[in-house]
MDTraj code that builds the backbone (N, CA, C; nanometers):
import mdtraj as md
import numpy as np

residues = "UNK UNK UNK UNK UNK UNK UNK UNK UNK UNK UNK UNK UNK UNK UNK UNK UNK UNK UNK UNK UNK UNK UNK UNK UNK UNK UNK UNK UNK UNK UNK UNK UNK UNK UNK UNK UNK UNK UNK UNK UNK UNK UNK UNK UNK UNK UNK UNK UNK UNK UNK UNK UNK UNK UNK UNK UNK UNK UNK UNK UNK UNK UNK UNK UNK UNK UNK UNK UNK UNK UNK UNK UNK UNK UNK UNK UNK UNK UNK UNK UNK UNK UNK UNK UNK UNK UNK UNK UNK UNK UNK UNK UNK UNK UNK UNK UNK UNK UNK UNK UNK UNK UNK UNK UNK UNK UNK UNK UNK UNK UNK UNK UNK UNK UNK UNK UNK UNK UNK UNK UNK UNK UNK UNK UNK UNK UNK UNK UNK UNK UNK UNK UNK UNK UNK UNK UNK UNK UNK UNK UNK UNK UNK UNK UNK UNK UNK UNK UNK UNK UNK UNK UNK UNK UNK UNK UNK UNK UNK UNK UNK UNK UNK UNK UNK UNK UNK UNK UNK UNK UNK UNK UNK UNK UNK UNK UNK UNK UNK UNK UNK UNK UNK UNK UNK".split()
xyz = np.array([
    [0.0839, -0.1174, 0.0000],
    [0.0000, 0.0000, 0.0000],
    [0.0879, 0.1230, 0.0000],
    [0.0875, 0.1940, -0.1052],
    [0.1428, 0.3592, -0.0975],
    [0.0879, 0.4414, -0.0421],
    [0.1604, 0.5365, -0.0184],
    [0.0698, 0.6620, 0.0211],
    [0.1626, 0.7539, -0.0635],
    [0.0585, 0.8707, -0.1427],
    [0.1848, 0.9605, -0.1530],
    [0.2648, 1.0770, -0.0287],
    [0.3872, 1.1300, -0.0983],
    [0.4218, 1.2197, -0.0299],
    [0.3713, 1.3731, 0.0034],
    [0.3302, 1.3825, 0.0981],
    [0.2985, 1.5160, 0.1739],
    [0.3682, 1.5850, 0.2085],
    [0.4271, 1.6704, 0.1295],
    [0.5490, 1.7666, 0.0968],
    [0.4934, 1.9046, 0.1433],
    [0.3755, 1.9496, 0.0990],
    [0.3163, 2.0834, 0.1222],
    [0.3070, 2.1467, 0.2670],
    [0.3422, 2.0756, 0.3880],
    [0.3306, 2.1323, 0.4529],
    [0.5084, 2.1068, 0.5408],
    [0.5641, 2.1851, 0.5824],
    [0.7165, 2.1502, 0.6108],
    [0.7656, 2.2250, 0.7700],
    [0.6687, 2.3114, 0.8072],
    [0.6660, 2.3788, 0.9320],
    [0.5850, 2.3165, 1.0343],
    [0.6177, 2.2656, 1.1352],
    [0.5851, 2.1567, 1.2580],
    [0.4207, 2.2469, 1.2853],
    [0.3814, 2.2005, 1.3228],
    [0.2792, 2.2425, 1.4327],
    [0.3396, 2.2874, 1.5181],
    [0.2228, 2.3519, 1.6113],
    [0.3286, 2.3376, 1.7806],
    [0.2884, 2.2210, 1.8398],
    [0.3679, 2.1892, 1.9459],
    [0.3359, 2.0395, 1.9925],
    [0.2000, 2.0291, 2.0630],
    [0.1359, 2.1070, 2.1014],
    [0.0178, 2.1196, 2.1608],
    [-0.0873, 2.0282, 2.1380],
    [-0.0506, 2.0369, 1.9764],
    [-0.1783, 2.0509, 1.8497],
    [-0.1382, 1.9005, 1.8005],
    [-0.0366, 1.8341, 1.8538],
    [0.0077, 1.7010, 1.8249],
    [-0.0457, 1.6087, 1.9067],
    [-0.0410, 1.4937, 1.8528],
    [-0.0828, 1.3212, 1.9373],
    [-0.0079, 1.2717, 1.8830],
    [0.0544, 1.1771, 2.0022],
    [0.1488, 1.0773, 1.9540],
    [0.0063, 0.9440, 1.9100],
    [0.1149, 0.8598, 1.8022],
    [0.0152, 0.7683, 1.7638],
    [0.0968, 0.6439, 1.7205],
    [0.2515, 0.6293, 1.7307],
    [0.3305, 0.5244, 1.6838],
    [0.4490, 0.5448, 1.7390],
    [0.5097, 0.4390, 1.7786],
    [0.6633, 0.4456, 1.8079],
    [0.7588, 0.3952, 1.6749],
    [0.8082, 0.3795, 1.6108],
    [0.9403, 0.3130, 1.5390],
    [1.0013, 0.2507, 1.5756],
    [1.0015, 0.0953, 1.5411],
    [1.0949, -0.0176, 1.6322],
    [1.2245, -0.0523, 1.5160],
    [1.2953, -0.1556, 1.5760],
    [1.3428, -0.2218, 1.4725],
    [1.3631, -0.2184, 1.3494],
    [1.5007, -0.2414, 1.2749],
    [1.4355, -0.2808, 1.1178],
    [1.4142, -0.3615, 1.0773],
    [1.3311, -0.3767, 0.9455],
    [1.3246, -0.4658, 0.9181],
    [1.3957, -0.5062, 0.7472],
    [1.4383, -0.6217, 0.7607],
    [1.5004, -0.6207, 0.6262],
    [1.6014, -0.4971, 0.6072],
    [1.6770, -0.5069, 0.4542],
    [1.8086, -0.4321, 0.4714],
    [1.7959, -0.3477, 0.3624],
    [1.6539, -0.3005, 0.3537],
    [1.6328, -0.1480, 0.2880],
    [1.6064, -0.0509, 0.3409],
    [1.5885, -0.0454, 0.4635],
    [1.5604, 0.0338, 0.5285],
    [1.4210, 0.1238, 0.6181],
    [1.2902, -0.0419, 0.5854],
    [1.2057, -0.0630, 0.6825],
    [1.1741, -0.0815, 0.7639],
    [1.0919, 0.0148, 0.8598],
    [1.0838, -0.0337, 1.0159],
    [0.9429, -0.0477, 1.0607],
    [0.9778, -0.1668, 1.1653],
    [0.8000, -0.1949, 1.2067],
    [0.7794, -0.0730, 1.2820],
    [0.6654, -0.0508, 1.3121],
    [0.5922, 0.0686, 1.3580],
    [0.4929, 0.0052, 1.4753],
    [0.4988, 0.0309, 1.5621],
    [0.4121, 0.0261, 1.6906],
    [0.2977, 0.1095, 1.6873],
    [0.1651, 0.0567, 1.6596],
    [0.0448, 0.1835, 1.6401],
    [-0.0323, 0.2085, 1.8163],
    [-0.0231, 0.2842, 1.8023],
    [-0.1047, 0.3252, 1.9394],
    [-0.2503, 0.3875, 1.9380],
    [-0.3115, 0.2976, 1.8078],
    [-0.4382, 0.3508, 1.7693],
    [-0.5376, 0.1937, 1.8123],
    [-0.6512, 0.2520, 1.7952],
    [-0.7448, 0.1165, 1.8105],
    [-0.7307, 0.0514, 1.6611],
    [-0.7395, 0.0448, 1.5740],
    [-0.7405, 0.0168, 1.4242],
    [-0.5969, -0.0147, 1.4213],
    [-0.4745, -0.0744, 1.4369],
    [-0.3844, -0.0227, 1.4052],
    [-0.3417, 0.0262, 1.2791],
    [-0.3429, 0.0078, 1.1584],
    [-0.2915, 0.0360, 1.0648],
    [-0.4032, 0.1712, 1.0112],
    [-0.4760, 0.2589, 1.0757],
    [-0.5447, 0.3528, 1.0798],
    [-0.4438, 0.4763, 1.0604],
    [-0.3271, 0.4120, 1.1107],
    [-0.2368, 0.5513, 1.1597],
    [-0.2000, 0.5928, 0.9902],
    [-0.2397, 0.5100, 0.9229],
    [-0.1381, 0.5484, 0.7767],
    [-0.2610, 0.6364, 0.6712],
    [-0.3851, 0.6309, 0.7491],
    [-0.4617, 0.7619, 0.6663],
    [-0.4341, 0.8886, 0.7313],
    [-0.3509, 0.9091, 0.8381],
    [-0.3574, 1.0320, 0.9305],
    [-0.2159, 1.0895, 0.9000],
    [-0.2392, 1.1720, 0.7760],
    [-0.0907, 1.2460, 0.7546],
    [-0.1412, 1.4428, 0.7599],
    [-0.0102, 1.4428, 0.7578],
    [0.1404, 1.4249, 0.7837],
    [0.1734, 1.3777, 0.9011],
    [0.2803, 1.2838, 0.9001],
    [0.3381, 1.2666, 1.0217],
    [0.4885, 1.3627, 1.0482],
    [0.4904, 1.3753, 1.1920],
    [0.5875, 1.4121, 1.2471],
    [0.6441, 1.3168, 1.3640],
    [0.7895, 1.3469, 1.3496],
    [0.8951, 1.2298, 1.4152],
    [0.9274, 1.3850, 1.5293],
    [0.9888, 1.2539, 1.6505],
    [0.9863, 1.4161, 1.7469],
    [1.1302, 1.3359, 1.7381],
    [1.2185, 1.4700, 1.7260],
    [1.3457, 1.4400, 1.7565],
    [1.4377, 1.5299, 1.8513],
    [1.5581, 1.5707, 1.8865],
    [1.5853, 1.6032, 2.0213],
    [1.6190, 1.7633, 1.9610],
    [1.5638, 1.8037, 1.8453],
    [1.5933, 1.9670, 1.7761],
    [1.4122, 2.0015, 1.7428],
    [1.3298, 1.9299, 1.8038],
    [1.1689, 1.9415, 1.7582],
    [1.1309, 1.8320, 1.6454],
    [0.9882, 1.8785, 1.5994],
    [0.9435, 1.7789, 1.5302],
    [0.9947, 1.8104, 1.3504],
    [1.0348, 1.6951, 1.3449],
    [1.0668, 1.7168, 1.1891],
    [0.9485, 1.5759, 1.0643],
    [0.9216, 1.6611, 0.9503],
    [0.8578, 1.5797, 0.9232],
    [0.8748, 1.4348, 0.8218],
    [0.8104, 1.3499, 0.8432],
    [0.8406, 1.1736, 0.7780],
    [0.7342, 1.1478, 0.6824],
    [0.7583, 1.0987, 0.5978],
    [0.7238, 1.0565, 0.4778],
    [0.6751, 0.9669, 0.4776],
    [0.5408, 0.8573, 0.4595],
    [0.5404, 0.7403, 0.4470],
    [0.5675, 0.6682, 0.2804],
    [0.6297, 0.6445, 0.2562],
    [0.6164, 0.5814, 0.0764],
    [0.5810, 0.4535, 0.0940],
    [0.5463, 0.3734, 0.1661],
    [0.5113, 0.2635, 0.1359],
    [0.4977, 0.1497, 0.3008],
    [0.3832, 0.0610, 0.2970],
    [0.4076, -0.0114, 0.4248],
    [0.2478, -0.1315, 0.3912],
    [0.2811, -0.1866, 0.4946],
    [0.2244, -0.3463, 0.5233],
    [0.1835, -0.4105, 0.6435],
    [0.0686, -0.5093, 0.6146],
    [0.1017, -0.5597, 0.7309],
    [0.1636, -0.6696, 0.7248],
    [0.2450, -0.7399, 0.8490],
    [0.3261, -0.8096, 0.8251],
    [0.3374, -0.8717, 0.9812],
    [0.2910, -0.9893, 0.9351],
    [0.2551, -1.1661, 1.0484],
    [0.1954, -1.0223, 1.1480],
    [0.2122, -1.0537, 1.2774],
    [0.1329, -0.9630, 1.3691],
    [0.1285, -0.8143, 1.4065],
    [0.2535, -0.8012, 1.3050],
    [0.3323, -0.6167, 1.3049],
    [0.2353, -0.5399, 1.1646],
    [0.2779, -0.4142, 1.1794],
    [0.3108, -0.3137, 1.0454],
    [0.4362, -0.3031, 1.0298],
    [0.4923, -0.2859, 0.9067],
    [0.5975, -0.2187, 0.9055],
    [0.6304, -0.1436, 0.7766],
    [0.6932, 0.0406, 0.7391],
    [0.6365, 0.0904, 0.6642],
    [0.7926, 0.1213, 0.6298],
    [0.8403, 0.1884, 0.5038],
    [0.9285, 0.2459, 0.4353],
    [0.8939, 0.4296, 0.4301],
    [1.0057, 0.5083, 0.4711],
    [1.0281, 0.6139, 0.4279],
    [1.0878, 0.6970, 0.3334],
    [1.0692, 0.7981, 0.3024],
    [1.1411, 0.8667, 0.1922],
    [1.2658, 0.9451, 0.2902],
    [1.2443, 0.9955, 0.4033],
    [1.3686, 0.9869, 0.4844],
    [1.4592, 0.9185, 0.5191],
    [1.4283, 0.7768, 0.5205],
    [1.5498, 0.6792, 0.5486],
    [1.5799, 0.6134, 0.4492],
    [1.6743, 0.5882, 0.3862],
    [1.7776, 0.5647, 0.2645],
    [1.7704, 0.3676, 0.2607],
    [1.8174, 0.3654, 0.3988],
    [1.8395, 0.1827, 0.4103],
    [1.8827, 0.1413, 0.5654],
    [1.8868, 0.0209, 0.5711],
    [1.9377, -0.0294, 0.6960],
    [2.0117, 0.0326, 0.8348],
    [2.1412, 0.1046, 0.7676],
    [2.2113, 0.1565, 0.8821],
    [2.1228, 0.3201, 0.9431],
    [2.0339, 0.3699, 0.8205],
    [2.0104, 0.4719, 0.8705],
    [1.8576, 0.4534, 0.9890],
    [1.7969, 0.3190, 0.9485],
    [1.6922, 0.2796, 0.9940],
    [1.7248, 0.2345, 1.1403],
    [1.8727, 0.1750, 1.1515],
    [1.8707, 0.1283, 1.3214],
    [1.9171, 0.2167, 1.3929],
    [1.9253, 0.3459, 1.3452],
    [1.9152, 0.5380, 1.4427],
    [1.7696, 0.5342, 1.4963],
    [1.6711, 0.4920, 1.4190],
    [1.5349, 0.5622, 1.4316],
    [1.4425, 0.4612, 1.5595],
    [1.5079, 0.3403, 1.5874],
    [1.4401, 0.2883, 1.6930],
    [1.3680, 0.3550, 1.8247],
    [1.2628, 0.3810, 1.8365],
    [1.2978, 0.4483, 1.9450],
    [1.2031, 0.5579, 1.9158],
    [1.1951, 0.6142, 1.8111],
    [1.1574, 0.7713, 1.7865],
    [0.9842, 0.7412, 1.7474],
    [0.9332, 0.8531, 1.8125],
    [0.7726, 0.8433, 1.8072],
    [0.7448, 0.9620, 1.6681],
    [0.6203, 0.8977, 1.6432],
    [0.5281, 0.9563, 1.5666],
    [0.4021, 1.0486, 1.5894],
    [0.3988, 1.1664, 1.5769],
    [0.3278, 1.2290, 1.5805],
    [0.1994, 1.2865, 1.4890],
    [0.0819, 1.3265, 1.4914],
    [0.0188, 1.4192, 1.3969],
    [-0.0781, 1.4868, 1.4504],
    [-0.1439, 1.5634, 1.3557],
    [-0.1696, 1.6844, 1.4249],
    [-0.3684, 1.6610, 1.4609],
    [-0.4023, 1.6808, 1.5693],
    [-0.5506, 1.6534, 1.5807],
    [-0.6463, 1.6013, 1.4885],
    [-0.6364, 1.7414, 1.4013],
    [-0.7174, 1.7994, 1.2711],
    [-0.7243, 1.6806, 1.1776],
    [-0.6450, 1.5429, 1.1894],
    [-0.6120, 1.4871, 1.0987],
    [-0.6977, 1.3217, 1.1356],
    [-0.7259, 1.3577, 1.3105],
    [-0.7839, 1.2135, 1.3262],
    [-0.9478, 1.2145, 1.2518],
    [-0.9597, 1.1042, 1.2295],
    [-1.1430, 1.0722, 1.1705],
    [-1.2372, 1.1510, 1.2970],
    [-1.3359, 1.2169, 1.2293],
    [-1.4334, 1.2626, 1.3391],
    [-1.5299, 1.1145, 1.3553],
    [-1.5456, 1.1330, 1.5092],
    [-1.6344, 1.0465, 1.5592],
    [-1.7796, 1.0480, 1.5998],
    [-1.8285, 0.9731, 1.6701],
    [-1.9745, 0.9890, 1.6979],
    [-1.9736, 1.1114, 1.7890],
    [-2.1002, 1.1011, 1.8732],
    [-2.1232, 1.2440, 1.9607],
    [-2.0969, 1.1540, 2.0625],
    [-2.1120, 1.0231, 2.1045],
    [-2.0942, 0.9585, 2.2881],
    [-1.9260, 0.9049, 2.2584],
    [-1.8251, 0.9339, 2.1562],
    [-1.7165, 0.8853, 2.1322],
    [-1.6461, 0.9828, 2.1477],
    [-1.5214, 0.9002, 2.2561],
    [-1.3958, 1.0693, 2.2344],
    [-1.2682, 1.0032, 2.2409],
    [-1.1541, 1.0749, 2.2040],
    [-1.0415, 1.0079, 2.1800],
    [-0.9628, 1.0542, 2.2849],
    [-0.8951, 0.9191, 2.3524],
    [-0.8313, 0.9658, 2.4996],
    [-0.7505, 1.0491, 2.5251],
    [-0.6896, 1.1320, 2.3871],
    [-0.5678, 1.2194, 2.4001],
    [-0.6973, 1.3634, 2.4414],
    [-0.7786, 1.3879, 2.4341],
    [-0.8779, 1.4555, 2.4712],
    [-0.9423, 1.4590, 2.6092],
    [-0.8979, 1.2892, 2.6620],
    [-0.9630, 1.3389, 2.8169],
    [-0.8700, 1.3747, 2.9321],
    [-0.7361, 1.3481, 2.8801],
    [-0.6331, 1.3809, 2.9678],
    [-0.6298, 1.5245, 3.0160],
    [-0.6150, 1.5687, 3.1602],
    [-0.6544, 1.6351, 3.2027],
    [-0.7766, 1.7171, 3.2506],
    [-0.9131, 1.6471, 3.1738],
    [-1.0307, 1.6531, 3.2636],
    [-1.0365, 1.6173, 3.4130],
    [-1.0746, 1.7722, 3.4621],
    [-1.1338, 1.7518, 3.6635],
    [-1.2855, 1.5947, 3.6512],
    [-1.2495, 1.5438, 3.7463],
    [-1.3499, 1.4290, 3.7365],
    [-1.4269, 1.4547, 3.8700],
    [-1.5278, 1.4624, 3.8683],
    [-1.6106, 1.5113, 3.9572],
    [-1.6989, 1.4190, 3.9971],
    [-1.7233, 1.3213, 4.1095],
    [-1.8582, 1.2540, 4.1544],
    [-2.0076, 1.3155, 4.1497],
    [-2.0762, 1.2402, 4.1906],
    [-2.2474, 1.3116, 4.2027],
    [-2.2500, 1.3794, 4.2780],
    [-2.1808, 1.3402, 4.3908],
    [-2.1477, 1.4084, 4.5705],
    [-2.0730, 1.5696, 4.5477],
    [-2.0621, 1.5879, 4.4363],
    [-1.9868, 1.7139, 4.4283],
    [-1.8452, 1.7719, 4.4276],
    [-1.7847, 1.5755, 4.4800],
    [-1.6735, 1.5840, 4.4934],
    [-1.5322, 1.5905, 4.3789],
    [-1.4481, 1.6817, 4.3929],
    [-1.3427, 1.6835, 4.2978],
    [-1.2425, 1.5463, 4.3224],
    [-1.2651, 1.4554, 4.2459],
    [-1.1491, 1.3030, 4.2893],
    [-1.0302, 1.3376, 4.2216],
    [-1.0303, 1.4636, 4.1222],
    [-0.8270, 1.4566, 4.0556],
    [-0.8752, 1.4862, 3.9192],
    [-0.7595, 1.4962, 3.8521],
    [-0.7708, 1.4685, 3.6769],
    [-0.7174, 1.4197, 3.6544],
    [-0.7567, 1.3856, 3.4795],
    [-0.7527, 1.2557, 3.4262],
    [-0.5950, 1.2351, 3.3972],
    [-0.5002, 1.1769, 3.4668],
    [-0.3493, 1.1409, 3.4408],
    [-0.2937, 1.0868, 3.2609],
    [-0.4191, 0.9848, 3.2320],
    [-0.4178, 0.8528, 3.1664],
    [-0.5271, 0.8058, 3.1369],
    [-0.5216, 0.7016, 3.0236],
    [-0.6076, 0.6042, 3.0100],
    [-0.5391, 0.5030, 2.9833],
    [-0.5858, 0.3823, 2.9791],
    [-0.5473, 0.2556, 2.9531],
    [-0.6356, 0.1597, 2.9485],
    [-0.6300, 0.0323, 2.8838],
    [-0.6860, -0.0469, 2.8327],
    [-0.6504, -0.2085, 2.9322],
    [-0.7195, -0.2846, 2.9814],
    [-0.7472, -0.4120, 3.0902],
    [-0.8152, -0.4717, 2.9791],
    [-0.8160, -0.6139, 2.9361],
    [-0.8683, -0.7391, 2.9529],
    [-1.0330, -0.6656, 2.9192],
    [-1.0979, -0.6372, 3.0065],
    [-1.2142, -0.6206, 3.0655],
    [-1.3108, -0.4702, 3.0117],
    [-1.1704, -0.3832, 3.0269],
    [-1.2677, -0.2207, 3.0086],
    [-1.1575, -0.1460, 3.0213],
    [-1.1899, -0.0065, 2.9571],
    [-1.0754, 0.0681, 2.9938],
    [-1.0957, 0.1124, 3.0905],
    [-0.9660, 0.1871, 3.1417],
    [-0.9414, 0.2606, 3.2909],
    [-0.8892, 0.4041, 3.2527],
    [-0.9613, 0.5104, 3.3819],
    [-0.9408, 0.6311, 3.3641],
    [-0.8430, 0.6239, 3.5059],
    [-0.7212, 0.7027, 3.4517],
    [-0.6337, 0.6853, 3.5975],
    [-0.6361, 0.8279, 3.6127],
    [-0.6985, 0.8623, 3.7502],
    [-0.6434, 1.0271, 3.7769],
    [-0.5545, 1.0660, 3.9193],
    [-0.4838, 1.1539, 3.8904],
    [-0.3941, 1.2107, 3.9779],
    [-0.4520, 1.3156, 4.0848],
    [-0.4195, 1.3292, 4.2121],
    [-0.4673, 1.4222, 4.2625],
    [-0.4404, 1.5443, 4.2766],
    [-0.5489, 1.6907, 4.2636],
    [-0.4660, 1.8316, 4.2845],
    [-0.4634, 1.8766, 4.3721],
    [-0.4311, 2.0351, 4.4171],
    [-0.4666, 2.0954, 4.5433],
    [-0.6418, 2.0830, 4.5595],
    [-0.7087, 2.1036, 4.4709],
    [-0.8308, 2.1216, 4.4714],
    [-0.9439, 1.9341, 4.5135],
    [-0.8777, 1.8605, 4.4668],
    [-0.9164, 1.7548, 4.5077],
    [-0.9719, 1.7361, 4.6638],
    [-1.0694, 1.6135, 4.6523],
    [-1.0791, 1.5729, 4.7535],
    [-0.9829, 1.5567, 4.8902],
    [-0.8614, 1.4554, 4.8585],
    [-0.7783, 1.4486, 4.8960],
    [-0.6760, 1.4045, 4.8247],
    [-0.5810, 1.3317, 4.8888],
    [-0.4529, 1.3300, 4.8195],
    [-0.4672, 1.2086, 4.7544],
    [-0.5479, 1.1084, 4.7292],
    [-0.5689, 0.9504, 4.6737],
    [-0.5736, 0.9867, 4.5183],
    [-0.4366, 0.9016, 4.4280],
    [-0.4587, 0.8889, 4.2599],
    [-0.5939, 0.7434, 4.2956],
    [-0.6554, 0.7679, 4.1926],
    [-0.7824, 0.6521, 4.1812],
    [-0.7649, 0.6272, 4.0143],
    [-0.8456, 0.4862, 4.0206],
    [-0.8495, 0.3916, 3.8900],
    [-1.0199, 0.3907, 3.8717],
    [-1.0291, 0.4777, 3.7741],
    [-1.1764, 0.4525, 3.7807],
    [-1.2216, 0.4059, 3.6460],
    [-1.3018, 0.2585, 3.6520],
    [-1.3434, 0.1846, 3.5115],
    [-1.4567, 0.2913, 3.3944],
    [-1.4129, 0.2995, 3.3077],
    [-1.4944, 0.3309, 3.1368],
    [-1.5826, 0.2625, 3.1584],
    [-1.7099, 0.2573, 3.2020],
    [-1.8299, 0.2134, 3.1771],
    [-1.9665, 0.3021, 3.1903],
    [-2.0401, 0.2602, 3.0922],
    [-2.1675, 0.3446, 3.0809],
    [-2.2221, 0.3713, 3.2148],
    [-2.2136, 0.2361, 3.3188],
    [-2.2615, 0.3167, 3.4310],
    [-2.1713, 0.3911, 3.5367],
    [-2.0745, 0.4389, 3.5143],
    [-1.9980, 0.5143, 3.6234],
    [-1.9522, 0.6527, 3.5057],
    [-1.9656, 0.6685, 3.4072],
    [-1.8868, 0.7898, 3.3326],
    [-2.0134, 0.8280, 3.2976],
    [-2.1106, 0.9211, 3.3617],
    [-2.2395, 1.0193, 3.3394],
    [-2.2371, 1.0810, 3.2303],
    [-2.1270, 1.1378, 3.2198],
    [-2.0997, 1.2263, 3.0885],
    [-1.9805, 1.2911, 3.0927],
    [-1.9546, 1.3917, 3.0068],
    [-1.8007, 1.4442, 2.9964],
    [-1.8486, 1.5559, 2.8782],
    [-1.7374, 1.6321, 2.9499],
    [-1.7962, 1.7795, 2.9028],
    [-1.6737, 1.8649, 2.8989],
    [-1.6130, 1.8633, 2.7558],
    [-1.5317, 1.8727, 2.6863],
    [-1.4806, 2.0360, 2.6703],
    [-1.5494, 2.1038, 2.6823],
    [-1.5505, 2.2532, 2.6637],
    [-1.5029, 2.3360, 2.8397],
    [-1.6007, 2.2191, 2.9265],
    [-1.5573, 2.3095, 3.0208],
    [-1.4515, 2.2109, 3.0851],
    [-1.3935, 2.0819, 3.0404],
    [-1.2749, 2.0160, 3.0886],
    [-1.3381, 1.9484, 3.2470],
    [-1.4648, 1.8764, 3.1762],
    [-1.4650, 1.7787, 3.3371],
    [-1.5547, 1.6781, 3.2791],
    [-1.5646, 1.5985, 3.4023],
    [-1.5936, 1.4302, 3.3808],
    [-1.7237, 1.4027, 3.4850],
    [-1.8178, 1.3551, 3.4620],
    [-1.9052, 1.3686, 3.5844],
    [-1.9028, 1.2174, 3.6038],
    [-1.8928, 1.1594, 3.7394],
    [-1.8797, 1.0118, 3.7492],
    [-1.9933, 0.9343, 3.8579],
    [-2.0221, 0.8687, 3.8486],
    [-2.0510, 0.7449, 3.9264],
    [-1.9975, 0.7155, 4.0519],
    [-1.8957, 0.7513, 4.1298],
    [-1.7685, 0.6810, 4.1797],
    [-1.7913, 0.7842, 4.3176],
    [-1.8022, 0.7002, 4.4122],
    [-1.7798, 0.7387, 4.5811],
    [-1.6303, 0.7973, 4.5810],
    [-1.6168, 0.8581, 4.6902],
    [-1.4602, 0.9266, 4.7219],
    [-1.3935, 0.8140, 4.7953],
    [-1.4507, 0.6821, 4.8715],
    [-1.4127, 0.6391, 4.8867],
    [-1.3720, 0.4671, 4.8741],
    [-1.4161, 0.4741, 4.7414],
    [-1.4277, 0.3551, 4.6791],
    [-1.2601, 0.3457, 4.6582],
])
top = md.Topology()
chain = top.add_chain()
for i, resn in enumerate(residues, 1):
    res = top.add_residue(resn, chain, resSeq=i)
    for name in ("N", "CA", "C"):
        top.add_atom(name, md.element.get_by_symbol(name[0]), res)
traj = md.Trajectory(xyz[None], top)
């Protein structure tokens, strides 16, 4: 599968306006392909979401996809930045970025977790339990992990489960989470 090159745009975003969405592992083979770690639900989703940007230790510079696959349980894609092999086992390591504007719009009860990070999560009780640290994914359901602030209840980080009955709603504009969840659960 190709993609072409997205040349037209050559000035980073600011990082603000970025989501990481892939790491760069390994190479593969001795042209200078590397599997790609997707950090999307779809994985191979990440290759309609261009431009990408590579964050490197001078800011984000931008990567090319020319070509990629899937391959036994991996992806792994070819750049127009990396030449072959030796230049490909530098890039281990280095994440992928792009810019919001670029993910698929979703339903109205769907949100993408780089969006809830940092929502105040608030019980019925009125209580402030922290904001949102994280999300992550269990076996079972995802988990909202939040950290505690000055403003919090108290000082307890809590694990509170993604489910229709404990996440009331979420309210994106004013940056909070209304929950289900005792202070001292």
């Amino acid at each position: 599968m190709t993609i072409k090159a997205n040349s037209s745009k050559t000035v980073a975003p600011e990082a603000s306006e970025l989501v990481k969405i892939a790491t760069l592992k390994k190479p593969y083979g001795i042209k200078g392909w590397l599997w790609v770690f997707s950090e999307t639900d779809e994985r191979d989703s990440i290759f309609e979401m261009q431009p990408w940007w590579m964050k490197t230790a001078t800011g984000f510079k931008p990567i090319t996809v020319k070509d990629w696959r899937v391959q036994g349980q991996g992806l792994v894609a070819c750049f127009l930045e990396i030449a072959d092999r030796n230049v490909a086992e530098t890039m281990n390591g280095t994440t992928i970025w792009v810019s919001k504007d670029s993910f698929p719009k979703l339903a109205d009860d769907e949100y993408y977790w780089s969006d809830l990070i940092g929502l105040t999560v608030i019980n019925e009780q009125g209580e402030n339990l922290g904001i949102i640290k994280e999300m992550f994914e269990t076996g079972a359901h995802e988990i909202i992990s939040l950290k505690p602030t000055p403003q919090s209840i108290d000082d307890e980080a809590r694990l509170i489960p993604w489910h229709s009955d404990v996440v009331l709603s979420v309210d994106l504009p004013n940056k909070t989470m209304l929950v289900a969840w005792g202070s001292d659960y």
